[in-house]
Structure formats: C-alpha cells, structure tokens
N, C-alpha and C positions, 0 to 999 in steps of 0.2 A: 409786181414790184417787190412786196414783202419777201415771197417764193424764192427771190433772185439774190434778196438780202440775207435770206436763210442758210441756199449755198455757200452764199461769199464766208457766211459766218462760220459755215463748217469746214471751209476749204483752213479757213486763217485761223481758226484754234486748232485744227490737227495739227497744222505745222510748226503754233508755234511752242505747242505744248509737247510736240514730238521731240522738237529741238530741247526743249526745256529737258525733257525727261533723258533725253539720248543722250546729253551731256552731263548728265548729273550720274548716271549709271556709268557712263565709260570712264570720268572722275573716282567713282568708289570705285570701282574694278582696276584701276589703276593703282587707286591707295591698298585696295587689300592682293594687290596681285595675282588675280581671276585672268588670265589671260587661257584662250586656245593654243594645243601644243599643237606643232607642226606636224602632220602622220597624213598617213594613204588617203586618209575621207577629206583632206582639207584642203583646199586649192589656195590658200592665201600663204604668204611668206612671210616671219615674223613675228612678233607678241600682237593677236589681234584679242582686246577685250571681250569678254562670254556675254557678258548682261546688257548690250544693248539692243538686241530683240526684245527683250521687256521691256520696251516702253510702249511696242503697239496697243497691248492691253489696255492702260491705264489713259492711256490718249484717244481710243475711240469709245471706251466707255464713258468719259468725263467728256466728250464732243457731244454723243449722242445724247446724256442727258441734256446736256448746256442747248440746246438748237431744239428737242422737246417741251421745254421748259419755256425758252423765246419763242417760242410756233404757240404754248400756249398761252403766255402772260399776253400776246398781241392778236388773239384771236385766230390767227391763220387754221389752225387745227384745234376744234374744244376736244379736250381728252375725253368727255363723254362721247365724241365721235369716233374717237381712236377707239373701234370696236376689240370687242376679245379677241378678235382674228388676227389684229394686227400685235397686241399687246404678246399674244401666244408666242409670234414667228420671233418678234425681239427680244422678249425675256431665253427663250432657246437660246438665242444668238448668242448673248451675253452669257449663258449662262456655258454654252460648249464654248464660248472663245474663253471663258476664264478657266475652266477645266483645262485647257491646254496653254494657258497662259502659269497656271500651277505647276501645270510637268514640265514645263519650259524650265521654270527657276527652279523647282528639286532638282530636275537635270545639269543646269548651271551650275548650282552650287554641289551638290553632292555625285551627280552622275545616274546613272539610271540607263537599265536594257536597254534594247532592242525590243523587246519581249512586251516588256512592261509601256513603251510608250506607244505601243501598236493599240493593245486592250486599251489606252486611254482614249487615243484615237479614231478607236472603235466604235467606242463608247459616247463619244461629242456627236459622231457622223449617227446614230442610233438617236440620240436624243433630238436632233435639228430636222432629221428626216421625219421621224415619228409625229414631233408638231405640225407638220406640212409645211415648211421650207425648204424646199428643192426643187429641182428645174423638174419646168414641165414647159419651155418653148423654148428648144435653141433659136429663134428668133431666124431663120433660114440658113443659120449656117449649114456651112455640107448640103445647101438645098432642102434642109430638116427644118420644119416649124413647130408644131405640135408631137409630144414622146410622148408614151403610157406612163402611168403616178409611177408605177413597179420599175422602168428603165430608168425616170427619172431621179428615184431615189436612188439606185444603185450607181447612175454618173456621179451624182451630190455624195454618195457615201464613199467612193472611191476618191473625188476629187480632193475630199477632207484626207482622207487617210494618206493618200499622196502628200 
C-alpha cells in the first residue's frame, strides 16, 4: 500500500514540478529571447524556446530526494538499509545526469562543440558504468537475458553518449 503511495507520489511531483519548472524557463527564455534559430539540425518551424530541457534535471533530482525522504520518514525503506550498493549506483546517477545537465545550460546559453560535449558525455557514461550501473539483463529482449558486465557497459556507455 505504502509502495503504491510512493509511486503515486513520484509520478505527481515529477509532473507537477516538471510543469512548474518548463513554464518558468520557457517564460525567462521568452523574456531574455533564447529562442532556437531555424537551420539543417532542427526539425521544428518558428521561435522555439532553448531552456526547457532544463527542467529534467531539477525535477528528478528534487522527486528522488522528496519519495527517499517519505520511504524514509514512514519506514518503508530505513536508510541504514539503503546499502552502499545502492547509495553508489544513485549518487552516480545524479551525479552524470547533472554533469550533463551543466553542458546542457553552457550549451544553451553560450553554445558549445561538438567535440566538447562528446568528452562530457564520455565522461557521465565512464563514471555511471565504473559505479556498476549498467545493464547486465535485456530482460529477453531479442531472445537476450543475461550480457557479460564488459557488453553491458559498452550498450550503457553507448546508450548515454547516444
């Protein structure tokens, strides 16, 4: 029951702090006139706002504390439980989604390679692999269940860089 209360909780602060945050960035990008030019890489038509991909960031970092926090104020999970294993694979998570949550906004606001946002990306897929987060069961897809740690990391390190 708690379990069930936990997702509902995660599903309705992503969304509504998604929306919170996706309207408050398309607003100042609006007011400071950050708009995407129209060119070959861009399939959309018109003045479309840069900064509302920055809000993933901010909305699943502040979910995930907020639903840790109630899992642990209500007992569901005692964070003495929540072993180093697990603490490991999350602090990574957070810690490459906010490395690319940085190159996002340098990119936004000032622009940034090719070059430069590969090595970043390099760099998040290096750190998240290295902790041991990365697939190691496609779960049968392809008729595939069980990959070696070495194919597993290099799908997860691709998938990131992709």
């Amino acid at each position: 029951m708690i379990a069930g209360f936990a997702t509902i909780l995660s599903f309705t602060l992503s969304f509504v702090l998604g929306g919170l945050f996706i309207f408050r960035l398309i607003v100042l990008a609006r007011k400071k006139r950050m708009f995407d030019a129209n060119g070959d890489r861009n399939a959309h038509e018109g003045a479309v706002p840069r900064l509302a991909g920055m809000s993933f960031f901010p909305t699943i970092f502040f979910t995930v504390i907020a639903v840790l926090l109630f899992c642990n104020y209500l007992a569901v999970v005692e964070m003495d439980e929540f072993s180093t294993y697990y603490w490991n694979r999350l602090l990574s998570f957070l810690l490459g989604f906010g490395v690319l949550f940085l190159v996002g906004l340098h990119d936004d606001l000032f622009g940034m390679s090719y070059k430069s946002k590969f090595i970043a990306q390099f760099f998040v897929a290096l750190i998240i692999v290295i902790n041991g987060l990365y697939f190691d069961n496609l779960c049968g897809f392809l008729g595939i269940n069980e990959i070696p740690a070495w194919l597993g990391m290099l799908i997860t390190s691709i998938i990131i860089v992709a």
